[in-house]
NUROVO-919855 format. One record per residue (C-alpha): residue number from 0; residue in three letters; x negated, y negated, z. Coordinates in steps of 0.001 Angstrom, whole numbers, plus 500000, padded with zeros to 6 digits. Each point is the difference from the previous one (the first is absolute). Layout:
// NUROVO-919855
- n | res | east | north | up
- NUM | ALA | X | Y | Z;
...
//
This chain:
// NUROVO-919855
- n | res | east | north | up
- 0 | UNK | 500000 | 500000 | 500000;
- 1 | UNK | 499076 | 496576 | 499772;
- 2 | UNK | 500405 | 498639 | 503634;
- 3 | UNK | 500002 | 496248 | 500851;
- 4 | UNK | 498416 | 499229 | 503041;
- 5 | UNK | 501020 | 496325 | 501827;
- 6 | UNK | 498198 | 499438 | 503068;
- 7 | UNK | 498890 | 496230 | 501534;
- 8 | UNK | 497097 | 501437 | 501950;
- 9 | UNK | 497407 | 502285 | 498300;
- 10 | UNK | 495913 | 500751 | 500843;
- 11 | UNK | 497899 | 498103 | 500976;
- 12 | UNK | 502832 | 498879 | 502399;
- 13 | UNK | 499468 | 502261 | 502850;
- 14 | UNK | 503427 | 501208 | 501404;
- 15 | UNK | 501964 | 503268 | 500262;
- 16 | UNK | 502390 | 499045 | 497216;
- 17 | UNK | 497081 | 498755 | 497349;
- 18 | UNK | 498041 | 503434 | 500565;
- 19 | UNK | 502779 | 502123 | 500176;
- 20 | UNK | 501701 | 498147 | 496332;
- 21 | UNK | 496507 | 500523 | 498446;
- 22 | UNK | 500392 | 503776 | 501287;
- 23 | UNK | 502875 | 500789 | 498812;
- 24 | UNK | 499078 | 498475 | 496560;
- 25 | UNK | 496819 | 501846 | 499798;
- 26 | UNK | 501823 | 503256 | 500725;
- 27 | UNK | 502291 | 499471 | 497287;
- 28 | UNK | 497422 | 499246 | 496997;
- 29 | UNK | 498193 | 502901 | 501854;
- 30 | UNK | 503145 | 502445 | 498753;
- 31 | UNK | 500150 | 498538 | 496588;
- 32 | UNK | 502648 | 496853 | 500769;
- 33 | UNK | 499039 | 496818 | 498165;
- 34 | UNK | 499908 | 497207 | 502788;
- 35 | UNK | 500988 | 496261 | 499365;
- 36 | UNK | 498912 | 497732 | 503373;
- 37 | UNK | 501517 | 496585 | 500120;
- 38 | UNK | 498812 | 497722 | 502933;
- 39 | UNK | 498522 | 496850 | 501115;
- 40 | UNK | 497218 | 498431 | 498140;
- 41 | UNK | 497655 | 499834 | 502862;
- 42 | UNK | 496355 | 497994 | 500603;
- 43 | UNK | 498239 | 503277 | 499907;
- 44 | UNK | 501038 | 501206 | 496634;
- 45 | UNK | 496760 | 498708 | 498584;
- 46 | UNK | 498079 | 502599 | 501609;
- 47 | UNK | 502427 | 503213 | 499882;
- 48 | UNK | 500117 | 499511 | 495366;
- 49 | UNK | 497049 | 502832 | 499618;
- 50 | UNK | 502177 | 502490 | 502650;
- 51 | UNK | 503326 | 499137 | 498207;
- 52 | UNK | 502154 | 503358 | 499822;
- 53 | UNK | 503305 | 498952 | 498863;
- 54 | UNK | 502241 | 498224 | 498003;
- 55 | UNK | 500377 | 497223 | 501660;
- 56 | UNK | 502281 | 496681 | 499673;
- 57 | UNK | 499110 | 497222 | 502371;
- 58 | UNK | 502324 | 497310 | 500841;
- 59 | UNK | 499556 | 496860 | 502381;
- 60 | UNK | 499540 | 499780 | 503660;
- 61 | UNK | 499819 | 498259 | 502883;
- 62 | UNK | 498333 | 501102 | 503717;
- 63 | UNK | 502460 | 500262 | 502974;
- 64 | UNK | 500485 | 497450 | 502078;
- 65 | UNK | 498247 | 500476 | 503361;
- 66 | UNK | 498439 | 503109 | 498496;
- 67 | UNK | 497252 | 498779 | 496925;
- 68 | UNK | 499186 | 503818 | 500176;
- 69 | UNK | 502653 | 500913 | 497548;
- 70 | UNK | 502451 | 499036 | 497066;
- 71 | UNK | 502931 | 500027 | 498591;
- 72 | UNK | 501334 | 499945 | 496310;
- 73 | UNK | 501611 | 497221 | 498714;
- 74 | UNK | 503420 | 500645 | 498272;
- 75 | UNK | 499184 | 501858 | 496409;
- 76 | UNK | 503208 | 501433 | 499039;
- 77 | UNK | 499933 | 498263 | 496475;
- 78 | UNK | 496074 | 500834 | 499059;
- 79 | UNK | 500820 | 503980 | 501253;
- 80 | UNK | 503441 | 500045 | 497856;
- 81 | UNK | 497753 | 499147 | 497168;
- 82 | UNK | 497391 | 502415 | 500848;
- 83 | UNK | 502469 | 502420 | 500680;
- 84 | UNK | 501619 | 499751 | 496442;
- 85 | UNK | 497290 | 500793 | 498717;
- 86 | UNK | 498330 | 502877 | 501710;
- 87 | UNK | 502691 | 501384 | 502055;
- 88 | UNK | 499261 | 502004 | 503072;
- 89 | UNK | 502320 | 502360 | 500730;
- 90 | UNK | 499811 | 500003 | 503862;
- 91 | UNK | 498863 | 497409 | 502939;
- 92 | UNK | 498759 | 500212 | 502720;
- 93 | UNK | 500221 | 496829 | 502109;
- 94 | UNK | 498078 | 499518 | 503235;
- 95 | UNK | 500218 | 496637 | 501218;
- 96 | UNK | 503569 | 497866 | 500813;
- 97 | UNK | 498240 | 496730 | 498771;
- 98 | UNK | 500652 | 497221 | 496956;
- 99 | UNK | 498010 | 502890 | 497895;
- 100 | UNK | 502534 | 502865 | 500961;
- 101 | UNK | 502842 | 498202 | 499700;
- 102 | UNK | 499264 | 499059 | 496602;
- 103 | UNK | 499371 | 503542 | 499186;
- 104 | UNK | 503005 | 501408 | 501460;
- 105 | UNK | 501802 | 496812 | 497627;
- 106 | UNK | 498451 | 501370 | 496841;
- 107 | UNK | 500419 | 503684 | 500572;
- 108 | UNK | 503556 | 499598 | 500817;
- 109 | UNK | 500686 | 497720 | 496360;
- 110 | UNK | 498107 | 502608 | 498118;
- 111 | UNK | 500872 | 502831 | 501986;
- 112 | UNK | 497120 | 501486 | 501178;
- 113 | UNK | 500339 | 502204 | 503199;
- 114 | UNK | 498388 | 498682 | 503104;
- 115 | UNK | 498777 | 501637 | 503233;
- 116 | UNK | 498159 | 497354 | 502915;
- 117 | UNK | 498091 | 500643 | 503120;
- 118 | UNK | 500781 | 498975 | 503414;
- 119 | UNK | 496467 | 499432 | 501079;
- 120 | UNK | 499852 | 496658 | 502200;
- 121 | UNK | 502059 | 499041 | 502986;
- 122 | UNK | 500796 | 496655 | 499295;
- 123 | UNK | 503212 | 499529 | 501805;
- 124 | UNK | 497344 | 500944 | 502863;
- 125 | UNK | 496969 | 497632 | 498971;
- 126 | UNK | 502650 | 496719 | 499924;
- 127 | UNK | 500220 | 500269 | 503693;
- 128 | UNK | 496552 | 499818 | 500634;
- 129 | UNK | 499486 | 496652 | 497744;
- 130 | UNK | 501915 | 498173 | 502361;
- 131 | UNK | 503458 | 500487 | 498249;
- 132 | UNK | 501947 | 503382 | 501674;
- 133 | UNK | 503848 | 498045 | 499280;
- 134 | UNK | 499131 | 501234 | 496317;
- 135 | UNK | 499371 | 503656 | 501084;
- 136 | UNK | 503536 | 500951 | 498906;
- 137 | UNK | 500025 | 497641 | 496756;
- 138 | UNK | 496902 | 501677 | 498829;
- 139 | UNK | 501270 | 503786 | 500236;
- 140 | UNK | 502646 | 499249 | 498476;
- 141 | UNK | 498162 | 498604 | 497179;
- 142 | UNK | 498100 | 502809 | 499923;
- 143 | UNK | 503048 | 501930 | 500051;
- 144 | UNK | 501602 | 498498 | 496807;
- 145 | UNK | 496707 | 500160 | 498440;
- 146 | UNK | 499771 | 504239 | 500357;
- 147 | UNK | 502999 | 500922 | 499170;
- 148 | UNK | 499723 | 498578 | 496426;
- 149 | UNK | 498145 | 502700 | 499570;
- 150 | UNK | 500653 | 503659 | 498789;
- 151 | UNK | 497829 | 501102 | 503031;
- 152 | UNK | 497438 | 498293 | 503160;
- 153 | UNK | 497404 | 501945 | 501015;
- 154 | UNK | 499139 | 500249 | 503601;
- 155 | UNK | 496517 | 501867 | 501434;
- 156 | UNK | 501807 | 501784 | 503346;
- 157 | UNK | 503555 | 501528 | 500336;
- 158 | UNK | 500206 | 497622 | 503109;
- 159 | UNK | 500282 | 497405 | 498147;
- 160 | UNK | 502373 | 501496 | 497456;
- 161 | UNK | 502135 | 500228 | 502392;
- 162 | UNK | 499796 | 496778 | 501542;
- 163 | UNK | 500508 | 498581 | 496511;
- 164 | UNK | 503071 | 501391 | 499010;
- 165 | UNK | 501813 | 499914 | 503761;
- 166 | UNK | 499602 | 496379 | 498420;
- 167 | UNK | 501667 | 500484 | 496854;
- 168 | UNK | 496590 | 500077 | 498033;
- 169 | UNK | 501605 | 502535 | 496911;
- 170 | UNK | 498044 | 502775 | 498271;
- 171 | UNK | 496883 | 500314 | 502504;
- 172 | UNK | 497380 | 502871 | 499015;
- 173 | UNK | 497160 | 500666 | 501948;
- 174 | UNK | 496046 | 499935 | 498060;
- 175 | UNK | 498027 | 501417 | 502445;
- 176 | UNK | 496426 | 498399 | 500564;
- 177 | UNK | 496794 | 501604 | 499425;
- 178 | UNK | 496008 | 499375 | 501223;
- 179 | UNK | 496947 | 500201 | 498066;
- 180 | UNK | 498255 | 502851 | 502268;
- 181 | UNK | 496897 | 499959 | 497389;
- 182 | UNK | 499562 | 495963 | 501362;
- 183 | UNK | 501442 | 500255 | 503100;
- 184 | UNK | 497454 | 503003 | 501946;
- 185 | UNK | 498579 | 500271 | 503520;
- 186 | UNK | 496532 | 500994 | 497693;
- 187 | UNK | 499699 | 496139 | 499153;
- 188 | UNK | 499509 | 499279 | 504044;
- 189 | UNK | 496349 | 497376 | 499396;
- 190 | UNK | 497959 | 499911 | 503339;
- 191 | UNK | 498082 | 496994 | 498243;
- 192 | UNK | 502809 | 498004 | 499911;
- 193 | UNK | 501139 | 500912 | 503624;
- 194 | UNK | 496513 | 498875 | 501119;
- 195 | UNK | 500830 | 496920 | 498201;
- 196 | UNK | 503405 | 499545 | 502601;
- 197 | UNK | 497465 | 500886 | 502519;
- 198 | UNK | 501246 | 502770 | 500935;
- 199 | UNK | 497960 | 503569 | 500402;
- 200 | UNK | 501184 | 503214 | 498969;
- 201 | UNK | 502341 | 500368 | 503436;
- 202 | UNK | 501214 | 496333 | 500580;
- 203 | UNK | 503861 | 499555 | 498666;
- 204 | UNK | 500891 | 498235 | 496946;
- 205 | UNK | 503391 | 498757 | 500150;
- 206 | UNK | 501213 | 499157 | 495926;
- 207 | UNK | 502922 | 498073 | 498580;
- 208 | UNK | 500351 | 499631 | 496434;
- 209 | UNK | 503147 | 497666 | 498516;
- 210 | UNK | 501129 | 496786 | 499060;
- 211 | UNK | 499042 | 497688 | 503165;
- 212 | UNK | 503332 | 498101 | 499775;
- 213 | UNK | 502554 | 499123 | 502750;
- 214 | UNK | 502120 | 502979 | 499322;
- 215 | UNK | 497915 | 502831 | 500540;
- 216 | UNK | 499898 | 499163 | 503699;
- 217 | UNK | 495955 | 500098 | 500599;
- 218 | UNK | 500740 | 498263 | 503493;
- 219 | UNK | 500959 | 503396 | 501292;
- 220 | UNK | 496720 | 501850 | 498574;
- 221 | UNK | 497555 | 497344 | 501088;
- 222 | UNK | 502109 | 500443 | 503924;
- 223 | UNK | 499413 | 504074 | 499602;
- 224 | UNK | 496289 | 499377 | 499163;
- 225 | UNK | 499429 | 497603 | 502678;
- 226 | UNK | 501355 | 502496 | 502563;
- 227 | UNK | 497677 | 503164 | 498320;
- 228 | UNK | 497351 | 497174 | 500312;
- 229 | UNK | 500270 | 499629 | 503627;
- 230 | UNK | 498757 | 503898 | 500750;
- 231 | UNK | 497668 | 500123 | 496535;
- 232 | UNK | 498404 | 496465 | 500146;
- 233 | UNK | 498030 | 501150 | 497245;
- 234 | UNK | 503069 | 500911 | 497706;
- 235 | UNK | 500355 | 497628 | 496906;
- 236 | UNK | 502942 | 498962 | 497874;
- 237 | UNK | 499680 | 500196 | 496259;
- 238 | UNK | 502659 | 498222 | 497656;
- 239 | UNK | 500065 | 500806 | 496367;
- 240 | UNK | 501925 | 497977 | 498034;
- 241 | UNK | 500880 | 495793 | 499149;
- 242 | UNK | 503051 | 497855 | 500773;
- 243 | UNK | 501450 | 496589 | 501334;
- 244 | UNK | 499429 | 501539 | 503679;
- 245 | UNK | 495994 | 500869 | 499737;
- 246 | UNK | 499069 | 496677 | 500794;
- 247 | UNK | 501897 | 499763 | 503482;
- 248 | UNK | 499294 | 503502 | 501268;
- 249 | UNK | 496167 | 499387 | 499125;
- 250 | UNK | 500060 | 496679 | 501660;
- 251 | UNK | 501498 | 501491 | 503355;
- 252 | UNK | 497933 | 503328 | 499520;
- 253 | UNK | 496534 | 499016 | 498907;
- 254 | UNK | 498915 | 503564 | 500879;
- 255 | UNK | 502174 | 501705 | 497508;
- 256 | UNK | 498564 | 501805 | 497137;
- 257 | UNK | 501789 | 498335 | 496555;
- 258 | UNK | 498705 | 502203 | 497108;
- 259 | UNK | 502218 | 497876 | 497868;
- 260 | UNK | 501648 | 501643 | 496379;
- 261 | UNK | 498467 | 503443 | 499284;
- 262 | UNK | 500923 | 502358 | 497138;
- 263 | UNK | 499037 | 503036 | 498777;
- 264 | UNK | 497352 | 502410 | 501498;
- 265 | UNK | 498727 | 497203 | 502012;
- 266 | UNK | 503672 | 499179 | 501966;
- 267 | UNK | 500023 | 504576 | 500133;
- 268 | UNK | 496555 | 499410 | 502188;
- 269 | UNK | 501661 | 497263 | 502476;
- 270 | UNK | 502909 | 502497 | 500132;
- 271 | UNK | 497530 | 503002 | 500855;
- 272 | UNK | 497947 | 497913 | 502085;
- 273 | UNK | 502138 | 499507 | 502873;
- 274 | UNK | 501373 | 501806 | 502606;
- 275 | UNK | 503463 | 498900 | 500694;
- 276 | UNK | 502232 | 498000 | 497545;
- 277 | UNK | 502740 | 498028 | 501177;
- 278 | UNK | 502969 | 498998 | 498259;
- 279 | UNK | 502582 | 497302 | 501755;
- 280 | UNK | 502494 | 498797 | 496996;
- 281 | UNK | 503750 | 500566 | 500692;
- 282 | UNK | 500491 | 498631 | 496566;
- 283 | UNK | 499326 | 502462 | 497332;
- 284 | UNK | 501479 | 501792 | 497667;
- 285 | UNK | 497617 | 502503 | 500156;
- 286 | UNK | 496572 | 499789 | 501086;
- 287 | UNK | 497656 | 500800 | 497532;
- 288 | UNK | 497101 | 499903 | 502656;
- 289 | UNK | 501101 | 502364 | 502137;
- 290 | UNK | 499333 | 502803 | 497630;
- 291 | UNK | 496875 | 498465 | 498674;
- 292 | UNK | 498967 | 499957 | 503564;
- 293 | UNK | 501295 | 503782 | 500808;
- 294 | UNK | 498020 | 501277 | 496536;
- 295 | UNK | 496736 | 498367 | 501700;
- 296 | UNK | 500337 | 501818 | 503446;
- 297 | UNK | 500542 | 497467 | 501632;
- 298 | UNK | 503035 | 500401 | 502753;
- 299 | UNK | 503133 | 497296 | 499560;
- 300 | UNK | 501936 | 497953 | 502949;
- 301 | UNK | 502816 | 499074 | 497986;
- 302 | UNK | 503727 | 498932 | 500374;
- 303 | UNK | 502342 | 503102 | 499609;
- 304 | UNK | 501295 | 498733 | 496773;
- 305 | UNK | 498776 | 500115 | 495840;
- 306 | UNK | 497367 | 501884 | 499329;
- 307 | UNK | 499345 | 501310 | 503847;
- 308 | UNK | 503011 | 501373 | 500223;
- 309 | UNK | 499887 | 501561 | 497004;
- 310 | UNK | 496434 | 501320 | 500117;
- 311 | UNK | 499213 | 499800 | 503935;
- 312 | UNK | 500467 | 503096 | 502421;
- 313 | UNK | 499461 | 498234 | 503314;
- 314 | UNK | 497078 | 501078 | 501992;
- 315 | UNK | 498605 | 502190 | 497247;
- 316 | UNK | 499713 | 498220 | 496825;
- 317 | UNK | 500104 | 496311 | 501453;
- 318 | UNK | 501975 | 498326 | 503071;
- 319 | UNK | 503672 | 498578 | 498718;
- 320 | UNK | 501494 | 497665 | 502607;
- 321 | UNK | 503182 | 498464 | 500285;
- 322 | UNK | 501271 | 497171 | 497608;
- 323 | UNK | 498313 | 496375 | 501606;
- 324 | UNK | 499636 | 501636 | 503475;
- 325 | UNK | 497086 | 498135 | 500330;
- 326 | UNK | 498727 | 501830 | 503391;
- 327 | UNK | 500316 | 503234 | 498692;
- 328 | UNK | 497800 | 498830 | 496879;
- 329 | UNK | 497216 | 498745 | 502525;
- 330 | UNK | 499746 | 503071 | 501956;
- 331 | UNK | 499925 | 502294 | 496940;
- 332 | UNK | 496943 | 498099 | 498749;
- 333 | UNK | 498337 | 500005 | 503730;
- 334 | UNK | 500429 | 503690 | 500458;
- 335 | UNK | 498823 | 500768 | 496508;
- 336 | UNK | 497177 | 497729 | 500530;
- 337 | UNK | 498591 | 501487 | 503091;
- 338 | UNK | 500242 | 503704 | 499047;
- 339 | UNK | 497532 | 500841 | 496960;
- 340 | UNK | 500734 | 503535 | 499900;
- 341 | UNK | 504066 | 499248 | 498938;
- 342 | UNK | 498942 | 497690 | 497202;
- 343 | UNK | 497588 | 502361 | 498839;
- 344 | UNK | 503076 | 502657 | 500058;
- 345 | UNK | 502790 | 497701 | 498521;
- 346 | UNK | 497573 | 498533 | 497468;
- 347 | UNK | 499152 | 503241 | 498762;
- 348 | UNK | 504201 | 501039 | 500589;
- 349 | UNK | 500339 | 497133 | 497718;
- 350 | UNK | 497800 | 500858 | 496778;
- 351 | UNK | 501754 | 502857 | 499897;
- 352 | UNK | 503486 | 498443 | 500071;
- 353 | UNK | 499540 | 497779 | 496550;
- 354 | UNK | 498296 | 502371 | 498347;
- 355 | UNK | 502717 | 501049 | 497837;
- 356 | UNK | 500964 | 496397 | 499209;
- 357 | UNK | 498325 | 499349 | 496458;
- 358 | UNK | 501072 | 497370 | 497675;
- 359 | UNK | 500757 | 502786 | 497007;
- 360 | UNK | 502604 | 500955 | 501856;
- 361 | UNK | 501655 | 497037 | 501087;
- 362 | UNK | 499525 | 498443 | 495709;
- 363 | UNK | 501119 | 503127 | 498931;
- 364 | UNK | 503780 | 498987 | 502158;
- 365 | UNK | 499643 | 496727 | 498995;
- 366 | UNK | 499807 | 500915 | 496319;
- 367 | UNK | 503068 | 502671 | 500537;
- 368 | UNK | 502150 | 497359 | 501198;
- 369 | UNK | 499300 | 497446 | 497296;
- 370 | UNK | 501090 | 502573 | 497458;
- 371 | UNK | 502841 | 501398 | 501977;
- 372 | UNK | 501352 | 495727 | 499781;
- 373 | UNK | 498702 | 500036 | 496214;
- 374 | UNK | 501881 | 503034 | 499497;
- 375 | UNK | 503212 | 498920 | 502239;
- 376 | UNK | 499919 | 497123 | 497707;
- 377 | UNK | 499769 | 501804 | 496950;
- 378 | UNK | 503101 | 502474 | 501090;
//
């Protein structure tokens, strides 16, 4: 098939919903599929021309207010009805609820080309953390409207399937997620770069890795680490990742470790390289670092929601507390922290857990569904 792909985040943004997009679009080329992209013109297109691998069509954009990190589409709906004319695709896949994805979900409707989007971001969430939680409700219901003119939303957990339609969300199917367990492996553990944290072969390395933005609650991890620090004094935090929040937790925490954006084999070695990762967002859809972090060996204090419910058994494969009981979260990470011989056992638990989660299996549902709506369509 010829699959359109309309997404208004994509590599080198780091986030869950770029990486997993440019996944799922590798996977289907990978089974023969021929992959359009449309997104965002971005700043760093310059630099990613030689490693091009698709199609692509790339409209204007503009970075989010309060968040320069990432973009959004500007409304297209007349340049893709054009493009569309003339190379039709005969499925979409649409993965952000932006200007962009609106205008896609425009055009495929006038030239009736089936549609499928993904419910990857908690937005109706985010508002309330940007100072504005009256527009909670307005927002979901936005989001709402915006789904269901679709043939099909895609959701990563059957939690949240069912979440979404006790809210009248229509036609929800659940895409699992996968990990990259090649990448992601306790084997890429570097000593060197622990003896650059300062820390020898027995001192614990506490890891985040995220967006460092108001929503992912990083208040609560830097309160667990200060605690572990009290009995390991010797214990450093490491924080991978960039946002609007790095600049206010580094200024209150000059002693924190901020390895800053890392991809590839060199973000697998911060994974491996710690020795507890902790993971304090009530916000996500998902949680794509939970599994990168369970695929390393490294043990999890997470929320029991997303991806640790789906993935965590508590006390063997990671520790799963209760939704925002903020306590409970602390003396998870404390216990785990102070007893060496458990994380070795629930990193190890862990590995195991995600090994069957590859990406060919996950691209290989993705493409099914796109020709089950090509051929619901067709019928």
């Amino acid at each position: 098939m010829r699959v359109a792909i309309v997404t208004e985040t994509w590599p080198p943004e780091v986030n869950g919903v770029a990486l997993t997009v440019q996944s799922l679009a590798r996977g289907l080329v990978r089974l023969g599929h021929e992959v359009e992209v449309i997104r965002p013109r971005s700043p760093q297109d310059a630099d990613l021309l030689s490693a091009n691998e698709f199609d692509e069509l790339l409209v204007g954009g503009a970075a989010l207010p309060r968040y320069p990190g990432l973009r959004f589409g500007l409304p297209s709906q007349s340049r893709l009805l054009r493009r569309w004319r003339n190379a039709r695709p005969q499925v979409m896949y649409v993965a952000t609820e932006g200007p962009l994805g609106h205008s896609a979900l425009a055009a495929g409707r006038k030239l009736g080309i089936p549609a499928c989007t993904g419910f990857h971001t908690r937005f109706d969430d985010f508002i309330g953390h940007y100072g504005f939680p009256w527009l909670t409700p307005l927002v979901f219901a936005g989001m709402r409207r915006f789904h269901n003119r679709a043939a099909a939303t895609l959701v990563p957990t059957a939690e949240l399937a069912t979440f979404l339609e006790k809210n009248r969300f229509r036609n929800v199917r659940v895409l699992r997620r996968a990990v990259d367990t090649e990448l992601f492996h306790p084997a890429r553990r570097d000593l060197q770069l622990r003896a650059r944290w300062g820390l020898d072969h027995d001192q614990l390395a506490v890891v985040h890795v995220g967006r460092l933005a108001a929503e992912k609650n990083l208040n609560l991890a830097v309160r667990a680490f200060r605690q572990i620090q009290a009995t390991q004094p010797e214990a450093r935090f490491v924080i991978v990742g960039d946002g609007p929040e790095r600049a206010r937790i580094a200024e209150a925490n000059p002693d924190f470790i901020f390895a800053g954006l890392r991809r590839g084999k060199d973000l697998a070695c911060h994974y491996a390289s710690g020795d507890l990762f902790l993971f304090p967002s009530t916000t996500e859809t998902f949680g794509n670092v939970t599994l990168e972090a369970m695929a390393s060996g490294v043990p999890v204090v997470a929320f029991d929601y997303g991806a640790a419910r789906e993935h965590i058994v508590d006390q063997h494969t990671g520790c799963r507390v209760p939704l925002a009981n903020q306590h409970a979260f602390i003396h998870a990470a404390i216990a785990l922290a102070d007893d060496s011989a458990a994380r070795n056992r629930i990193g190890h638990a862990a590995r195991l857990g995600v090994s069957a989660l590859s990406p060919e299996s996950v691209s290989t549902s993705f493409a099914d569904l796109l020709v089950s709506l090509d051929q619901e369509k067709a019928a």
